[in-house]
C-alpha positions as a Markdown table, in Angstrom:
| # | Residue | x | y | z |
|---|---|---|---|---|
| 1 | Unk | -31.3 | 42.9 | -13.2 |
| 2 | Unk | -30.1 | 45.1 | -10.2 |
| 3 | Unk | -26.5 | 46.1 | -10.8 |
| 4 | Unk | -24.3 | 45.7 | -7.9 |
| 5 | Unk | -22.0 | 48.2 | -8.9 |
| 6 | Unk | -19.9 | 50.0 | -11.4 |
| 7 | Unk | -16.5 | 49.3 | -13.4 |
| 8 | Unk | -14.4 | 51.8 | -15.7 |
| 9 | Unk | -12.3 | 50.0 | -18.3 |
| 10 | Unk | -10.0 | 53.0 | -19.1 |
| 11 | Unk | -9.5 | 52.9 | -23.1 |
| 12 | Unk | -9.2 | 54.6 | -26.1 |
| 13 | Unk | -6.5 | 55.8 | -28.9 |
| 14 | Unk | -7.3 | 53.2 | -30.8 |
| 15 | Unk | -6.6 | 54.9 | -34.2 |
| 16 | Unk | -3.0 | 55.8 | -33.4 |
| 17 | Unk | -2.5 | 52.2 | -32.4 |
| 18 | Unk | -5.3 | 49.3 | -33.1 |
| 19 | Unk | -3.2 | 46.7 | -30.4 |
| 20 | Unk | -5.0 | 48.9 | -27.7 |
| 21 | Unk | -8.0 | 48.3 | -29.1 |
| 22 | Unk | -7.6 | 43.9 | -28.6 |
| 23 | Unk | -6.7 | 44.1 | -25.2 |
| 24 | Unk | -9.2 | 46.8 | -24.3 |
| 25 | Unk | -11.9 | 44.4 | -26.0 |
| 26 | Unk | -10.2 | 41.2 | -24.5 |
| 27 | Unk | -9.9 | 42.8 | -20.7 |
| 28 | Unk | -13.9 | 43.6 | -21.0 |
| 29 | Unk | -14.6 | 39.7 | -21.6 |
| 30 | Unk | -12.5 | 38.7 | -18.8 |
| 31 | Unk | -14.3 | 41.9 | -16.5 |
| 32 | Unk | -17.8 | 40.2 | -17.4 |
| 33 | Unk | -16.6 | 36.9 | -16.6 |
| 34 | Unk | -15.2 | 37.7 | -13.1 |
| 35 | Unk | -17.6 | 40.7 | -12.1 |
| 36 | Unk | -21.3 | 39.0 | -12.1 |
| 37 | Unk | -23.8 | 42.0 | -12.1 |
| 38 | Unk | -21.7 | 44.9 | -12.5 |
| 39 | Unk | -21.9 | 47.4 | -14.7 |
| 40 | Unk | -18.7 | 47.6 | -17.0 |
| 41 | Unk | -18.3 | 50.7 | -19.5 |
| 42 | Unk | -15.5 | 52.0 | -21.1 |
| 43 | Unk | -14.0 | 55.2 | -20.3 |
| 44 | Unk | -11.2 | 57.2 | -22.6 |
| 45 | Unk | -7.7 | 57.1 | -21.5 |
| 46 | Unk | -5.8 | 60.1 | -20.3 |
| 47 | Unk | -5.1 | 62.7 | -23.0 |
| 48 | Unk | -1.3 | 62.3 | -22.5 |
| 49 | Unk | -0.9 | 59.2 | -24.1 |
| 50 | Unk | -1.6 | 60.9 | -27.7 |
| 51 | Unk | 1.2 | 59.9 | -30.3 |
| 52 | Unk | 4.3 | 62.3 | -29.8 |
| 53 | Unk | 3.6 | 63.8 | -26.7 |
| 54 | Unk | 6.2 | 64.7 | -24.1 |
| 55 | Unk | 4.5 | 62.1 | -21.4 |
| 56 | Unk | 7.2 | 63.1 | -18.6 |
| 57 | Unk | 5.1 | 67.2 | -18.9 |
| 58 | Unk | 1.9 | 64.8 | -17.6 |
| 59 | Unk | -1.5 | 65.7 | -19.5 |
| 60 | Unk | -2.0 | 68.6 | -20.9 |
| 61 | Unk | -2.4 | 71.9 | -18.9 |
| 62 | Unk | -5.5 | 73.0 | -20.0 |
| 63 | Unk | -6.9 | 69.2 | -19.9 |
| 64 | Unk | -9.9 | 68.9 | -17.4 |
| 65 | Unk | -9.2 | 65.7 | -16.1 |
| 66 | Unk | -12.5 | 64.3 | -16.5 |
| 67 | Unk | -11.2 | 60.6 | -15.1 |
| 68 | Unk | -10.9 | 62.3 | -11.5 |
| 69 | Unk | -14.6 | 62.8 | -11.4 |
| 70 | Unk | -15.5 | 59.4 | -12.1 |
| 71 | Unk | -18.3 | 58.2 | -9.7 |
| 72 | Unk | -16.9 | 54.2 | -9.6 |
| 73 | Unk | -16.7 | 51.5 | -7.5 |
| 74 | Unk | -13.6 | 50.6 | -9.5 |
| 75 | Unk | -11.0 | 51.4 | -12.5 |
| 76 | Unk | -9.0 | 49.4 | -14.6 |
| 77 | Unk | -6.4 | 50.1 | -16.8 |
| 78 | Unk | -4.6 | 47.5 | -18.8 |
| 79 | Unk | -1.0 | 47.7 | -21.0 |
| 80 | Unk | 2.0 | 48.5 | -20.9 |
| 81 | Unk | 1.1 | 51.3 | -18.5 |
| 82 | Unk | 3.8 | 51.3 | -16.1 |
| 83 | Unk | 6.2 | 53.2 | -17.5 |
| 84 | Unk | 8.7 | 56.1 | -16.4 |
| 85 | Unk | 6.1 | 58.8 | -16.7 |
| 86 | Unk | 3.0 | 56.5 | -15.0 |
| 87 | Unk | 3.1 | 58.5 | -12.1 |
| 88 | Unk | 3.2 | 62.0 | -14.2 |
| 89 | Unk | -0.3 | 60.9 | -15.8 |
| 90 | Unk | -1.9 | 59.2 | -13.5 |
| 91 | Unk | -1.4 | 60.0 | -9.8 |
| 92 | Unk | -4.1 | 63.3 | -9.5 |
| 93 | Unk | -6.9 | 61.2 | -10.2 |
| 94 | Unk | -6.1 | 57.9 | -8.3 |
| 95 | Unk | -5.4 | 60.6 | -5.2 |
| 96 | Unk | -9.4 | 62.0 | -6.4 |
| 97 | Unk | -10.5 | 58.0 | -6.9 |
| 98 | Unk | -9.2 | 56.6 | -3.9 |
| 99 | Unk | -10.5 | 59.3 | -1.6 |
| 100 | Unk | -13.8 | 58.3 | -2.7 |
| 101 | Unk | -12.8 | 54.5 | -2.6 |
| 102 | Unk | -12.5 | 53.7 | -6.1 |
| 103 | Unk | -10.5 | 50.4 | -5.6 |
| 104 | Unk | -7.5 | 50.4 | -8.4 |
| 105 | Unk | -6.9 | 47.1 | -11.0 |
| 106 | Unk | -4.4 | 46.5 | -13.1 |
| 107 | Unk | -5.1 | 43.9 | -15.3 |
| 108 | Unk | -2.5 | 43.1 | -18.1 |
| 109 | Unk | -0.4 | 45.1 | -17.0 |
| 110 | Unk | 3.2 | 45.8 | -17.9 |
| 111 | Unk | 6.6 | 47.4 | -17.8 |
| 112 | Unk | 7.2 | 49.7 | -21.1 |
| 113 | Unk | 10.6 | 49.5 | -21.6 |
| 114 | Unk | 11.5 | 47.2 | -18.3 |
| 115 | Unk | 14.5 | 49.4 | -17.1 |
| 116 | Unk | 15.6 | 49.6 | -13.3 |
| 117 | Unk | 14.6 | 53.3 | -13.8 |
| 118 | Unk | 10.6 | 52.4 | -14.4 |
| 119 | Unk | 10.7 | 49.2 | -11.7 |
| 120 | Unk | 12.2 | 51.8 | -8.8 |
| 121 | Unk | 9.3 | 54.9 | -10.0 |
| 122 | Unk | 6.3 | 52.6 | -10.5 |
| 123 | Unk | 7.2 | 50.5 | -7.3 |
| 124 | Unk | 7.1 | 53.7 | -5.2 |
| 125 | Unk | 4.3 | 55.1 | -7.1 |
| 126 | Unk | 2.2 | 51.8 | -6.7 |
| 127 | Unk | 3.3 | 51.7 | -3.0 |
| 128 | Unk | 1.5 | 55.1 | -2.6 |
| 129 | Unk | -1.7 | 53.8 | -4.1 |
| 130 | Unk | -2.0 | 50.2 | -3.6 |
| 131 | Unk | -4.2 | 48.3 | -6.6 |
| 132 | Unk | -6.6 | 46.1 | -5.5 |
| 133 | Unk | -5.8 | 43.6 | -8.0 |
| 134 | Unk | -2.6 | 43.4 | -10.3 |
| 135 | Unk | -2.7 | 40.8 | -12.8 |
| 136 | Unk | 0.8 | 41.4 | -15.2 |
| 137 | Unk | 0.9 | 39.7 | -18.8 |
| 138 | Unk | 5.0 | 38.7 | -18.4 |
| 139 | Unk | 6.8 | 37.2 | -16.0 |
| 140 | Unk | 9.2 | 39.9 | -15.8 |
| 141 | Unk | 6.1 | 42.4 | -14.7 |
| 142 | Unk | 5.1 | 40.2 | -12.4 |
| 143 | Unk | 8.6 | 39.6 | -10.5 |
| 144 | Unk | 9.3 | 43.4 | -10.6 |
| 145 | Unk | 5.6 | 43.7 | -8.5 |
| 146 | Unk | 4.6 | 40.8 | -7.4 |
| 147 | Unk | 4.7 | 41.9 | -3.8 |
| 148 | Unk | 2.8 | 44.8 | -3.8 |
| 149 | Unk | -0.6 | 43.9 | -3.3 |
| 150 | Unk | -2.5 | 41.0 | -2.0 |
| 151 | Unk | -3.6 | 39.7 | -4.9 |
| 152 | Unk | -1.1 | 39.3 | -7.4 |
| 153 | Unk | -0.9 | 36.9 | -10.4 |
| 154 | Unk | 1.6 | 36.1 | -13.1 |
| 155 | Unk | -1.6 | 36.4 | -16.1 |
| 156 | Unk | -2.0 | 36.9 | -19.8 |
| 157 | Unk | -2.3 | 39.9 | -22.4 |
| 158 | Unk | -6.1 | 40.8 | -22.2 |
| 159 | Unk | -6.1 | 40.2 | -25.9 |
| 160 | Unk | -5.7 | 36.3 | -25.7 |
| 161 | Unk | -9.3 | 36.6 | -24.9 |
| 162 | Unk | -10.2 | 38.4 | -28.0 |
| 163 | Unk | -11.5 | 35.2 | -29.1 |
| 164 | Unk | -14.0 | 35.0 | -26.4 |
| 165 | Unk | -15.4 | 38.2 | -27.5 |
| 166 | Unk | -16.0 | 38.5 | -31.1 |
| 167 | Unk | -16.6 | 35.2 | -33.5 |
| 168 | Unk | -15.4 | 36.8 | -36.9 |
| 169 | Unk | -16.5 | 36.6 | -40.2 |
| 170 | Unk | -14.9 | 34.3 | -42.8 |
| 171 | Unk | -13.3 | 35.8 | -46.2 |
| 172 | Unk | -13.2 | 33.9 | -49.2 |
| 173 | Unk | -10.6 | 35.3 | -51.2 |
| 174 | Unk | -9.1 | 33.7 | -54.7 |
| 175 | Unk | -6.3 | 31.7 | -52.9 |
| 176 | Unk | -5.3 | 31.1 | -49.3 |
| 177 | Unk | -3.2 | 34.7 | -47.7 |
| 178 | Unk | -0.6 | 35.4 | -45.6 |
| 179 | Unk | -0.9 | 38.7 | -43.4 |
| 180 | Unk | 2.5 | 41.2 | -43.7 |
| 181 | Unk | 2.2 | 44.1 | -41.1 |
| 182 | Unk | 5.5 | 45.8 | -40.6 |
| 183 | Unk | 5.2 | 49.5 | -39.4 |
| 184 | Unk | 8.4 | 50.5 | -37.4 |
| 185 | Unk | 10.6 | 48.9 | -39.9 |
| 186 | Unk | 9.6 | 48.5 | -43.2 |
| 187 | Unk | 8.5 | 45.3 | -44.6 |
| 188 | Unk | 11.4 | 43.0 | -45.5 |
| 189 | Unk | 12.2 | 41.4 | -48.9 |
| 190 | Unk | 11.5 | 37.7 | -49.3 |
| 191 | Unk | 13.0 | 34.6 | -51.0 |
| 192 | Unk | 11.5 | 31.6 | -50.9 |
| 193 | Unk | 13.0 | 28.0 | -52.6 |
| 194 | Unk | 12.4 | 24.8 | -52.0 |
| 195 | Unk | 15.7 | 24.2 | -51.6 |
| 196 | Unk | 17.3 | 25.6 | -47.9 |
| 197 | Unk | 20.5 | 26.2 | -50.2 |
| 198 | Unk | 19.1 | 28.8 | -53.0 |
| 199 | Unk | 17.9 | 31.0 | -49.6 |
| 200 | Unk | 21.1 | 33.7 | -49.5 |
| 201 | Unk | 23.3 | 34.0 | -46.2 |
| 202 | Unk | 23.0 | 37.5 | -45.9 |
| 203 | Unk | 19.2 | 37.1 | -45.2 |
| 204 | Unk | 18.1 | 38.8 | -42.1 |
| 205 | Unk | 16.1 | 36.0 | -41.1 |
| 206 | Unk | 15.6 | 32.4 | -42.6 |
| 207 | Unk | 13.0 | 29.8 | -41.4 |
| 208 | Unk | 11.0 | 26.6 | -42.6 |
| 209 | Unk | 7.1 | 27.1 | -43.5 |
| 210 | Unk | 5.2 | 24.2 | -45.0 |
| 211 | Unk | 8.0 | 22.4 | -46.7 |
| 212 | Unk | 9.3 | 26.0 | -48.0 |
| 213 | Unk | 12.8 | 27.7 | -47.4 |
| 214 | Unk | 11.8 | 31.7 | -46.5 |
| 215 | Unk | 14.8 | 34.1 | -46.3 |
| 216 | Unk | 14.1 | 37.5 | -45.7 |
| 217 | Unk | 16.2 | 41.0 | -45.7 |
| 218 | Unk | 15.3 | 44.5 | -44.7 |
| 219 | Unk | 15.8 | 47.6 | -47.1 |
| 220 | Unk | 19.2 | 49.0 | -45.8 |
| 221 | Unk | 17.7 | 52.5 | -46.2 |
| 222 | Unk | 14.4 | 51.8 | -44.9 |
| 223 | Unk | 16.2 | 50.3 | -41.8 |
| 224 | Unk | 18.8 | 53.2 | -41.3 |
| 225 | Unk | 15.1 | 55.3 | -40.9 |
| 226 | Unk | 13.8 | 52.9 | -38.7 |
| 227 | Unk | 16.5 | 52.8 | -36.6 |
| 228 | Unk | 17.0 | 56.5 | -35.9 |
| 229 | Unk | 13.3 | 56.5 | -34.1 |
| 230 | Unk | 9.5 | 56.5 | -34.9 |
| 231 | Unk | 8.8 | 59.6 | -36.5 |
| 232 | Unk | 12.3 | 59.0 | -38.8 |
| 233 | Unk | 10.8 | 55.4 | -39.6 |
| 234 | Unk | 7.7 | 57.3 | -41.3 |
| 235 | Unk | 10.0 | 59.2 | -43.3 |
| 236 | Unk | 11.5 | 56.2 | -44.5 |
| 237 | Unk | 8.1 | 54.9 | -45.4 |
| 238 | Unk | 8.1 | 57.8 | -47.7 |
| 239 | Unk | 11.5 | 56.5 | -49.7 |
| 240 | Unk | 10.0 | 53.2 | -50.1 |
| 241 | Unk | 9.3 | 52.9 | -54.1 |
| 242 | Unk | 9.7 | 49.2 | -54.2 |
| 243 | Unk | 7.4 | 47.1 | -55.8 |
| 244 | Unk | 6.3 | 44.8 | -53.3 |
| 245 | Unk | 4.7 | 41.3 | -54.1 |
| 246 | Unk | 0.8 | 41.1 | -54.0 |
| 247 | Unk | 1.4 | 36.6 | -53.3 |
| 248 | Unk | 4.5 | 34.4 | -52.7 |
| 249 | Unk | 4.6 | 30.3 | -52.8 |
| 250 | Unk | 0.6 | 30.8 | -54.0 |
| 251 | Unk | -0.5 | 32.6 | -50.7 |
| 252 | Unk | -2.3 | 36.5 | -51.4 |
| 253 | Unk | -0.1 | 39.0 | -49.4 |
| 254 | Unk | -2.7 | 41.0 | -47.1 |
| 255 | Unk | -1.1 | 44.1 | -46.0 |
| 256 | Unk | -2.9 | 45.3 | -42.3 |
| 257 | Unk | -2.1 | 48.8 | -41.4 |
| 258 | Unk | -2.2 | 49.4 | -37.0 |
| 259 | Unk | -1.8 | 53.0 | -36.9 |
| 260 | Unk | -4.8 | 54.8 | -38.4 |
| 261 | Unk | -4.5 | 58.2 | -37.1 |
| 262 | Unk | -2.7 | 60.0 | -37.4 |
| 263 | Unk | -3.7 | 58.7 | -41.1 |
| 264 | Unk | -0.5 | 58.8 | -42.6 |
| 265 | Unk | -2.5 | 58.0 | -46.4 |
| 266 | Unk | 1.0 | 57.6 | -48.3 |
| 267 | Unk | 2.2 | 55.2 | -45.6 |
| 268 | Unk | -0.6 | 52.9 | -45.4 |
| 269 | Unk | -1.7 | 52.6 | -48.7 |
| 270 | Unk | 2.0 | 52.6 | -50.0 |
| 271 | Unk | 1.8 | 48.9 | -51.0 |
| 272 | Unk | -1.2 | 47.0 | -52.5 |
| 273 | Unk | -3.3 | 44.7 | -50.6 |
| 274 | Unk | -3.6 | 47.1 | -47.6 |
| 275 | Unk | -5.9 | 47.2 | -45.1 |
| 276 | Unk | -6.7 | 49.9 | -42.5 |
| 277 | Unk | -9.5 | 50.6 | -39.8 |
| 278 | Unk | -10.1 | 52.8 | -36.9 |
| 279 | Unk | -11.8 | 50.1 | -35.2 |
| 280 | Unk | -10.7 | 46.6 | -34.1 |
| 281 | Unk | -13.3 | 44.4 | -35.5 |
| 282 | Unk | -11.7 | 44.1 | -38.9 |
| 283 | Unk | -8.5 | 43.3 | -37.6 |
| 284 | Unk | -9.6 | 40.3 | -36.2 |
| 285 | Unk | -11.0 | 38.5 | -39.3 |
| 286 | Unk | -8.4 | 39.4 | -41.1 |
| 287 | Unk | -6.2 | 37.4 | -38.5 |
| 288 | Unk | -8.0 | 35.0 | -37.7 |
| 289 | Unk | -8.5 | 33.7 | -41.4 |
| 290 | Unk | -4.7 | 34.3 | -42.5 |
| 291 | Unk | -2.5 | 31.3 | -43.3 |
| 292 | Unk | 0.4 | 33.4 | -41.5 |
| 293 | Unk | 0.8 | 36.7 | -39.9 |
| 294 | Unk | 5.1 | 38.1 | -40.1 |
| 295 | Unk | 4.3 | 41.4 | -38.3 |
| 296 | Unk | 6.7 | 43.7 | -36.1 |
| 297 | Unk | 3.6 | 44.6 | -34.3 |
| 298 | Unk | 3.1 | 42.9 | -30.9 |
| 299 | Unk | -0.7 | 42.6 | -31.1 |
| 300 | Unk | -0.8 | 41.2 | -35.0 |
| 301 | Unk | 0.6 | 38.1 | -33.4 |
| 302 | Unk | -1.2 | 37.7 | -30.1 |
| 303 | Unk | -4.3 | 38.2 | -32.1 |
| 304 | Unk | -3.4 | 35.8 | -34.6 |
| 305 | Unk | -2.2 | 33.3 | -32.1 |
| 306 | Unk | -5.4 | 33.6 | -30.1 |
| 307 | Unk | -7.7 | 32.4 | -33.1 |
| 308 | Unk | -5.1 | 29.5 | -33.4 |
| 309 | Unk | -2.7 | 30.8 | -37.0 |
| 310 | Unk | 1.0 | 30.5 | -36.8 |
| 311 | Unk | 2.9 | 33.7 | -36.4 |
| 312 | Unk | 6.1 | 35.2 | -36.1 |
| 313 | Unk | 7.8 | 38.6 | -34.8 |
| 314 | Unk | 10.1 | 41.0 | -36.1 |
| 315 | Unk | 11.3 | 43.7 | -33.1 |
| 316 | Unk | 13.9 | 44.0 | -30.5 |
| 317 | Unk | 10.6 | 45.8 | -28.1 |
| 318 | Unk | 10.7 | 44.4 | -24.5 |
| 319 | Unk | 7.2 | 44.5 | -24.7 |
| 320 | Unk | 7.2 | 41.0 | -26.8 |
| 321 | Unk | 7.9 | 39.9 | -23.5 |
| 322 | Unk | 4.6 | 39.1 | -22.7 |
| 323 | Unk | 5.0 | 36.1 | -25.3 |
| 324 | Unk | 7.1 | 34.6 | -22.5 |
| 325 | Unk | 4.3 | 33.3 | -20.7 |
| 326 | Unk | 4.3 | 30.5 | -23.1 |
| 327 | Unk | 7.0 | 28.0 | -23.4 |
| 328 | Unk | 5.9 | 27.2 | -27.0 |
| 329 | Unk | 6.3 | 30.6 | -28.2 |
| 330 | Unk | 9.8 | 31.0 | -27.0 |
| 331 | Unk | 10.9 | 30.8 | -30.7 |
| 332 | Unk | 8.6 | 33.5 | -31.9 |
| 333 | Unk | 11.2 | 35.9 | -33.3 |
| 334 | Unk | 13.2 | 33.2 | -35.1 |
| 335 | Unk | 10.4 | 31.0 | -37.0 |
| 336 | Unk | 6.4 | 30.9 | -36.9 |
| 337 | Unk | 5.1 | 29.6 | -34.0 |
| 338 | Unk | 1.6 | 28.0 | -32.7 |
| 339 | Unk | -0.4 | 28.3 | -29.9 |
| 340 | Unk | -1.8 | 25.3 | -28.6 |
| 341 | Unk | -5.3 | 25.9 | -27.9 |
| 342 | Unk | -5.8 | 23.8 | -24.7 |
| 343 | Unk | -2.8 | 25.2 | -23.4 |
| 344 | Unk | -4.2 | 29.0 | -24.0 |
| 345 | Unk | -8.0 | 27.7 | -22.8 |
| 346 | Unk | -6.5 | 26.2 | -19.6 |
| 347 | Unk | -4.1 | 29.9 | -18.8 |
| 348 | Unk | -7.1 | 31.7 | -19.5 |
| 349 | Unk | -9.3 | 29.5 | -16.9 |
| 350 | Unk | -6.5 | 30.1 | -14.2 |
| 351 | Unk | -6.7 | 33.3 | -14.3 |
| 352 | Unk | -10.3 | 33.8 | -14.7 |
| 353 | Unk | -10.5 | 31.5 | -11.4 |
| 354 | Unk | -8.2 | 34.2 | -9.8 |
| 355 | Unk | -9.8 | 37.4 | -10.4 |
| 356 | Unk | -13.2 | 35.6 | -9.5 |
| 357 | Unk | -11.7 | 34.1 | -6.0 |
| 358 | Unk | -10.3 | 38.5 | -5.0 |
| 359 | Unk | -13.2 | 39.8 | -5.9 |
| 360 | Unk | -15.2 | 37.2 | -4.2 |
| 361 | Unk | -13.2 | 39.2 | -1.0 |
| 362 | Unk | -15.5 | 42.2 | -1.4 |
């Protein structure tokens, strides 16, 4: 088959953070749905992005800034990529790409930490070079930009349509399992009782699950790390001697690790039952046979949502915002919560239908 022309899904660091990984897979099903005989290939993303860097010094001086050479009819980035430092990264190849008439999409795209200060930069910054297409995955997003190009829509995280893209494999383990994936702040402590009374006040957190009362509270050390910043948090990690549970209430306690590289060893495999990859696939059966995921990582849940398992969300990150899109998940960081699966299939449709009908404008 004749190709009609040529997409660059801009990807990559994947090992310092796996989430990038399930909505860089989930935005190239919804690119093959919408873009008929095109040929869609991943590209790396810009060097800058790498864990710890000083993104408001742009890429790195020496970089070659190989994305500027692209020979495309279009680019897509996806993410939280419009941040305070978007412009710093980006703008010397889409001046490069445009020239050439690369046209721009942003698909699942999204503030970082939604401040006035990124809305004003990326709004000028976007004014300057005009997407083609921008698809947001929260409402917020899409309010903040909705008027900046034609075609605008008020989507989804690319990594709803994980599901789309890879069947996974099944696991038989010796019981049923719950996934625990806690990286900023260290995984919490948890009562359980089948009586709402025996769960103590001072618990963090308390919810229902399955006829069982779940308290839970974080390590007052571990959190004084976590709360100081990132690379503090992994520091803490290093403190924690506790001897965590390998099953509560007759669930196994699988323990996924996001952050791969850098491969922090001691943090990963600090607690039994971990699991750690460098590439997405795994992630994805381990979701999507868990009972319940309790994860302060954004993409645990959406991936576990989108193969239909409860879960539930432990961070104050504006960028759990894109869980907004759903009434039903409104609840998300105060008990587990479901995704109804013809309410995701029919969001998903809706915004298929409205990347096919822009492009159809070619």
């Amino acid at each position: 088959m004749n190709t009609k022309g040529t997409v660059a899904l801009v990807s990559g660091f994947w090992g310092q953070n796996i989430g990038n990984a399930f909505f860089n897979i989930g935005g190239k099903k919804i690119l093959e749905e919408i873009f008929g005989n095109y040929k869609i290939e991943f590209i790396q993303d810009q060097p800058g992005y790498r864990t710890f860097n000083d993104q408001s010094k742009g890429n790195p001086k020496n970089d070659v800034g190989l994305l500027k050479y692209l020979k495309t009819d279009f680019i897509v980035l996806q993410g939280p990529m419009l941040t305070i430092n978007f412009r710093k990264l980006w703008e010397e190849t889409f001046k490069e790409l445009t020239k050439r008439g690369t046209k721009i999409i942003l698909l699942g795209a999204a503030m970082f930490k939604h401040t006035d200060e990124e809305k004003k930069a990326n709004r000028e910054f976007l004014k300057l070079y005009k997407p083609f297409i921008l698809s947001t995955r929260d409402p917020q997003t899409y309010e903040a930009f909705k008027d900046i190009c034609e075609f605008t829509y008020n989507g989804l995280d690319s990594a709803f349509f994980v599901p789309d893209a890879y069947k996974p494999f099944e696991l038989v383990t010796e019981r049923p399992y719950i996934t625990l994936n806690f990286d900023r702040w260290a995984e919490p402590n948890i009562f359980t009782s089948r009586n709402r009374e025996d769960i103590p006040e001072k618990a963090d957190k308390s919810f229902e699950y399955k006829g069982i009362s779940w308290g839970l509270k974080h390590s007052r050390l571990q959190k004084f790390f976590s709360d100081l910043g990132k690379w503090q948090a992994y520091f803490g990690h290093e403190l924690d001697f506790r001897n965590l549970p390998t099953e509560i209430e007759g669930y196994k306690i699988i323990r996924p690790e996001h952050r791969f590289n850098p491969h922090i060893t001691r943090k990963i495999y600090r607690h039994k039952n971990a699991v750690a990859s460098d590439e997405p696939f795994t992630y994805f059966t381990v979701y999507a046979n868990t009972q319940l995921t309790l994860a302060d990582r954004v993409h645990a849940c959406v991936a576990t949502l989108a193969y239909g398992k409860p879960a539930m969300l432990f961070t104050p990150s504006p960028r759990s915002r894109l869980f907004d899109r759903f009434e039903c998940l409104s609840e998300i960081k105060n008990k587990p919560v479901q995704l109804d699966a013809r309410v995701l299939e029919k969001e998903k449709a809706d915004q298929i239908k409205f990347l096919k009908e822009a492009i159809s404008t070619i």
